[in-house]
C-alpha positions in Angstrom: -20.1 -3.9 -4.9 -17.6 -1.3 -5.7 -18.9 1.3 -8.0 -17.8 0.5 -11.8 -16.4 -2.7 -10.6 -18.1 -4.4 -13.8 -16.4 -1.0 -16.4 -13.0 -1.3 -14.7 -10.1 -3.1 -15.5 -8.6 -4.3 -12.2 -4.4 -3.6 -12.0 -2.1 -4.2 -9.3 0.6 -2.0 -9.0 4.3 -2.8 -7.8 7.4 -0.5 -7.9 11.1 -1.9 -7.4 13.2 1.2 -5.5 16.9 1.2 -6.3 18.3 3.7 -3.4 21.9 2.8 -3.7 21.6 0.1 -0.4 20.2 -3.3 -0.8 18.7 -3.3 -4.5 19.5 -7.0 -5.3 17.6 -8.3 -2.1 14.6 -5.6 -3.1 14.7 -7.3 -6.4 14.3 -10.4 -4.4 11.6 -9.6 -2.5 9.4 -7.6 -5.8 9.6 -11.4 -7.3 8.3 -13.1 -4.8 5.9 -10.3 -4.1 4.7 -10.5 -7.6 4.6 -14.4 -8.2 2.2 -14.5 -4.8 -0.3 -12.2 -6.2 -0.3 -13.5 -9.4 -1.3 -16.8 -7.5 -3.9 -15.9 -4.8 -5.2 -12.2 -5.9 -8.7 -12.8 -7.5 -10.3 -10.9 -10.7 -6.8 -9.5 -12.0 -6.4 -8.0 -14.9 -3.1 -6.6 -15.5 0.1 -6.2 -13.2 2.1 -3.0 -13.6 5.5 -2.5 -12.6 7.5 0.4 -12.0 11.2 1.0 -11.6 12.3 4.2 -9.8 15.7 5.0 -8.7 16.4 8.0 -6.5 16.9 8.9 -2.5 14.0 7.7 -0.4 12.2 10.9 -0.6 12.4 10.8 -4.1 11.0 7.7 -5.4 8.2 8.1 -2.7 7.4 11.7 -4.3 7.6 10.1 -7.8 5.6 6.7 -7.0 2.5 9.4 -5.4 2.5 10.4 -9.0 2.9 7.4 -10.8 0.2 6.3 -8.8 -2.2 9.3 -9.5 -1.3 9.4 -13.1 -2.3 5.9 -13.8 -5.5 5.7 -11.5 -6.4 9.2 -13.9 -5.5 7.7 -17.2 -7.9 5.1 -17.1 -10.8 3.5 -15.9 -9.3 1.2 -12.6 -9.8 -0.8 -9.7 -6.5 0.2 -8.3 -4.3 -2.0 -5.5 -1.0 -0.7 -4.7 1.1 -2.7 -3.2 4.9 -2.2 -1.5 7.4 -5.1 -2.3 7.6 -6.8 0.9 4.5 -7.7 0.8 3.0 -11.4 0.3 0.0 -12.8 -0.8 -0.4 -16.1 1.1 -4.0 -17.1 0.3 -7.1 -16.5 -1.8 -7.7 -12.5 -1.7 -10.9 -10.7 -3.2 -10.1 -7.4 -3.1 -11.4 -5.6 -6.7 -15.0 -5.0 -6.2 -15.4 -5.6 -2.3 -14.2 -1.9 -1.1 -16.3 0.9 -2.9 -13.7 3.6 -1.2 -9.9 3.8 -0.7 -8.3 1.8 1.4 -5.8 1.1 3.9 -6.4 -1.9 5.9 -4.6 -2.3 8.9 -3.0 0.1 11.7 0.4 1.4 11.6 1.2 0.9 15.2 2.9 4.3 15.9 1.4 8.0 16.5 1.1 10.7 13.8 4.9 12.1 14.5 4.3 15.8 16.1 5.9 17.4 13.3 3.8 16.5 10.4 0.9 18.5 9.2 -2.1 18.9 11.8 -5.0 16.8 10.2 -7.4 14.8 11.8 -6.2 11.0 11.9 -8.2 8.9 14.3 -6.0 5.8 13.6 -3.0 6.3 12.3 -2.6 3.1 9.1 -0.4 1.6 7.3 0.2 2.1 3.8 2.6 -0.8 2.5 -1.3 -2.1 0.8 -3.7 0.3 -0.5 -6.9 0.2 -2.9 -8.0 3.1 -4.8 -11.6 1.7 -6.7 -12.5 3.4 -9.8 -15.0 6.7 -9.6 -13.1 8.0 -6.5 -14.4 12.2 -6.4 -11.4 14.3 -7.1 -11.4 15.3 -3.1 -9.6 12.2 -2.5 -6.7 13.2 -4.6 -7.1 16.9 -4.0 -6.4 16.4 -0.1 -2.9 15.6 -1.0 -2.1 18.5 -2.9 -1.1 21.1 -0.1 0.9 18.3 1.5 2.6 17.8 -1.9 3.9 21.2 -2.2 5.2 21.3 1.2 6.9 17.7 1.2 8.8 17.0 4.3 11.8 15.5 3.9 10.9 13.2 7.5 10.6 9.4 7.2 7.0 7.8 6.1 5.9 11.6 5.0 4.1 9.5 1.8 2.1 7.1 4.8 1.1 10.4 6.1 -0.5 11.8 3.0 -2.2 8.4 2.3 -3.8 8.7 5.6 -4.9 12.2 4.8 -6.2 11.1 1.7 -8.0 8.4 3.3 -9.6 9.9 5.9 -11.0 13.1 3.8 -13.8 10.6 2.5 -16.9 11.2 4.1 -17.2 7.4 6.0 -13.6 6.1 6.1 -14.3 2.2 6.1 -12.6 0.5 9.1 -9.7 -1.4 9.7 -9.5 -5.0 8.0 -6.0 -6.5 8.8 -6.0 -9.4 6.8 -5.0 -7.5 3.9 -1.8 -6.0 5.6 -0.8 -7.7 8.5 2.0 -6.5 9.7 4.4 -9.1 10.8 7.0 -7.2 13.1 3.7 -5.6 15.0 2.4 -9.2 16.1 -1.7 -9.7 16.7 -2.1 -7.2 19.5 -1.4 -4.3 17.1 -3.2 -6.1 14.4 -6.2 -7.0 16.0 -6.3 -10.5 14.5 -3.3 -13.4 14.7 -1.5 -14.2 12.1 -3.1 -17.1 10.8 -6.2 -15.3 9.7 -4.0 -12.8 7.5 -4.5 -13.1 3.7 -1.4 -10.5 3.1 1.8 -10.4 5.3 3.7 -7.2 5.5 7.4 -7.7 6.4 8.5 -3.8 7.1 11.9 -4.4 5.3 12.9 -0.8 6.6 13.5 -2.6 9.7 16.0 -4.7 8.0 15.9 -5.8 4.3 17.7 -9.1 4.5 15.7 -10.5 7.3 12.3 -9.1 5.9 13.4 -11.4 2.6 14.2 -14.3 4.8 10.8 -14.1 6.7 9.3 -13.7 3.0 11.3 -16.8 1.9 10.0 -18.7 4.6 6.2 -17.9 4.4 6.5 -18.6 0.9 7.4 -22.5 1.5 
């Protein structure tokens, strides 16, 4: 059982990007994000959503913050979710993870220019869980990597690995709460079928990532 499970209010929390490119098909895809987890994501307490608008680089920056600023403000199970995400079954989340998590494996290596830290698998970040009573480490190991923000794609799924893999037993990989669809079960490690959260990657393509999402939501 997660520490302070049974003291903690348990929040998910969504963001809708406006970028200047595709915003009414991300607005899409946050409602049908939402409305799934609302149906299948067990012991939640409140859902928060948050609207930033900016260039890539700066709503990622900003949504670090929003992120850090809420988890500190209170007293939270924490699960952070991107927008193309969906929720297709029962999911029990708050309370079973006593450490933060990302669940499933990015399918690409660390790019050579980022920071040199020590990532044994390299995960994705489009569903992460921050339980309450996290030590500070876990946000202090972003800090240098804050002040030194690289403008290079996925520098944000870099520092969530970092921050991951400071704790001193990093849990492993559980896929069925990010499976991610374009990667297929060999990257996954498990087929489809047993995933309880689908991960559409709309920065391969937004308007196909909603289709897919329209479709597994039938």
């Amino acid at each position: 059982m997660a520490r302070g499970y049974y003291m903690s209010e348990n929040i998910l929390l969504t963001c809708l990007y406006d970028s200047g490119q595709d915003y009414e098909i991300y607005r899409q895809m946050h409602s049908l994000c939402v409305a799934s987890y609302y149906k299948y994501l067990r012991g939640l307490d409140k859902h928060i959503a948050v609207f930033l608008k900016g260039t890539y680089h700066s709503v990622m920056r900003e949504m670090w913050w929003k992120i850090h600023d809420i988890y500190q403000n209170g007293h939270y199970n924490l699960l952070v979710v991107d927008g193309d995400t969906l929720c297709v079954k029962p999911v029990a989340i708050f309370g079973t993870y006593a450490d933060a998590m990302l669940f499933s494996p990015a399918g690409c290596d660390v790019p050579t220019d980022f920071p040199d830290y020590d990532i044994p698998v390299y995960r994705n970040s489009g569903v992460k869980y921050f339980p309450a009573n996290l030590p500070s480490t876990v946000w202090g190991a972003a800090w240098p990597l804050l002040r030194h923000w690289l403008c290079e794609w996925a520098y944000d799924q870099y520092i969530y690995n970092v921050m991951f893999y400071c704790q001193s037993s990093p849990p492993p990989l559980d896929s069925k709460y990010c499976y991610n669809v374009p990667l297929g079960p060999e990257i996954n490690g498990i087929p489809q079928e047993e995933a309880s959260i689908l991960h559409f990657h709309s920065s391969r393509g937004a308007r196909g990532a909603l289709e897919q999402m329209v479709g597994s939501n039938s």
